[in-house]
C-alpha positions as CSV (number, residue, x, y, z in Angstrom):
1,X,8.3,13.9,-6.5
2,X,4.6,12.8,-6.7
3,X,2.6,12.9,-9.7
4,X,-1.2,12.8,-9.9
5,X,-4.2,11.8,-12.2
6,X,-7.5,12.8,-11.1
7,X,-10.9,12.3,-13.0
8,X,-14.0,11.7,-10.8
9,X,-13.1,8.3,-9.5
10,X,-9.9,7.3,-9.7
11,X,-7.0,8.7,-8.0
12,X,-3.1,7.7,-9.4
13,X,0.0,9.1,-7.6
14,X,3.6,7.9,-8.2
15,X,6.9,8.6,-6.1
16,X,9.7,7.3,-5.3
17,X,12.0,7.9,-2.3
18,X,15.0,6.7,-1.1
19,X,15.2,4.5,2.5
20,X,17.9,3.1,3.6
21,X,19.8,3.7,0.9
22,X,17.7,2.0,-2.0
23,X,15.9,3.7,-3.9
24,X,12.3,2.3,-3.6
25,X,9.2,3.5,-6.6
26,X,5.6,3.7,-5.1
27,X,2.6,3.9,-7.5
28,X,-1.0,4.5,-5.5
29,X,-4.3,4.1,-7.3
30,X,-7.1,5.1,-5.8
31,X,-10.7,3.5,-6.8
32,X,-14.1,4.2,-5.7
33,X,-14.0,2.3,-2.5
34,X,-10.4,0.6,-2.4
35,X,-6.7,0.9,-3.0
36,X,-3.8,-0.6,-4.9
37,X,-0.6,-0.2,-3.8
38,X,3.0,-1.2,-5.8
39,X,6.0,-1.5,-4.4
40,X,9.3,-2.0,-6.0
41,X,12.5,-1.2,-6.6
42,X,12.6,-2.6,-10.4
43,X,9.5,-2.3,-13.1
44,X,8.0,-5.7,-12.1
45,X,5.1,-7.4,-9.7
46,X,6.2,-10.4,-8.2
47,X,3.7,-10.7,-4.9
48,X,0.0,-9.5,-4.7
49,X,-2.4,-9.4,-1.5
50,X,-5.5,-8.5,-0.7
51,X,-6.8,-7.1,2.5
52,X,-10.6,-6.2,3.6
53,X,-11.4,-4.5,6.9
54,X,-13.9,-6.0,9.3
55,X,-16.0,-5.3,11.9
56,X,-14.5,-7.3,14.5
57,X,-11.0,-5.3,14.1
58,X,-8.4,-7.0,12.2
59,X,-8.6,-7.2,8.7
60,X,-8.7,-10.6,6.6
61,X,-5.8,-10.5,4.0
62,X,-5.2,-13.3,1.3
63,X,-1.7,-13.3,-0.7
64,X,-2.9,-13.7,-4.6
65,X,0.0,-14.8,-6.5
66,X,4.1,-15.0,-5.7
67,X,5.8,-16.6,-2.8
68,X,3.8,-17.8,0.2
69,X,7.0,-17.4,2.6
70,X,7.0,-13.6,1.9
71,X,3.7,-12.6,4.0
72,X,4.8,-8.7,3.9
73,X,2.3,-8.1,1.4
74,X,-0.3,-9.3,3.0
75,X,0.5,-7.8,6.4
76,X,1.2,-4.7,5.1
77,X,-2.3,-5.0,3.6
78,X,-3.9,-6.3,6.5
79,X,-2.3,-3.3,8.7
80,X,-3.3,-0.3,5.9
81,X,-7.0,-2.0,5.6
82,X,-7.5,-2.0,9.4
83,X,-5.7,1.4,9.9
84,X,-7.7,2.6,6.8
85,X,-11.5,1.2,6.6
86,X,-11.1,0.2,3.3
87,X,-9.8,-2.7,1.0
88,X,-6.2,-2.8,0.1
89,X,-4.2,-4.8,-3.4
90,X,-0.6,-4.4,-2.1
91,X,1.9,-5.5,-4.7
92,X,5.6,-5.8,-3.4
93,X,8.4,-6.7,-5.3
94,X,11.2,-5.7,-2.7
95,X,13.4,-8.0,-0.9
96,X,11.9,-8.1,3.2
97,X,13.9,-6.6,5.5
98,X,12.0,-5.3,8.8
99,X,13.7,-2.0,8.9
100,X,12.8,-1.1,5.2
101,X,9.6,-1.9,5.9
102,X,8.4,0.0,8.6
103,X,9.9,3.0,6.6
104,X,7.9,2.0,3.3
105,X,4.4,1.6,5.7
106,X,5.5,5.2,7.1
107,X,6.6,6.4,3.8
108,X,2.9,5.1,2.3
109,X,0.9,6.3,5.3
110,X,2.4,10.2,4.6
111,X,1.1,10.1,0.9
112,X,-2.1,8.3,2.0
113,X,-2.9,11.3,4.0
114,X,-2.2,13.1,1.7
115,X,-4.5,12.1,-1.1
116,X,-7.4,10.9,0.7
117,X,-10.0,13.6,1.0
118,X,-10.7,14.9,4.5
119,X,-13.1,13.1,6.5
120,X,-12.0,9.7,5.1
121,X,-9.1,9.2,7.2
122,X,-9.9,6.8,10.7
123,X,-7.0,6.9,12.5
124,X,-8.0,5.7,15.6
């Protein structure tokens, strides 16, 4: 079930859902021109990225903080500021398996579509 806060600029939905049998919570905040995502299945931020589309196609992503070897931050980052146009602060603090993650890009793209106004979406 998603939840939102609106005011002029700043858009905050929270779910949760549950792939592959673990139940995964999703909170999306929406700012003027970029996007933070966290992902987790307990209340804590362990790995933070940072992705920026550019005009040459793929998007330059930078982890933050937490473990170097886990790049699925920053590629999911990279893929949703490529797919997206716009900058992306993913924050994941599940353990990377490549079927669970496809499902959580999916899973982010759905509610993505949903709260983006119309005309903002570039899906190419």
């Amino acid at each position: 079930m998603a939840m939102s806060l609106t005011n002029s600029k700043i858009v905050t939905t929270d779910f949760s859902d549950v792939i592959l049998e673990n139940k995964v919570f999703f909170k999306i905040i929406q700012l003027q021109d970029s996007f933070f995502i966290w992902i987790g299945m307990k209340p804590q931020m362990m790995n933070m990225a940072v992705a920026m589309p550019t005009t040459e196609g793929a998007a330059s992503a930078s982890l933050l903080f937490g473990n170097k070897m886990d790049i699925s931050p920053s590629s999911l980052a990279q893929k949703l500021a490529k797919k997206y146009k716009k900058q992306f602060f993913i924050s994941c603090s599940i353990p990377f398996d490549q079927n669970l993650s496809v499902l959580i890009e999916k899973r982010i793209a759905q509610e993505l579509t949903k709260i983006m106004p119309v005309g903002i979406l570039d899906e190419q």
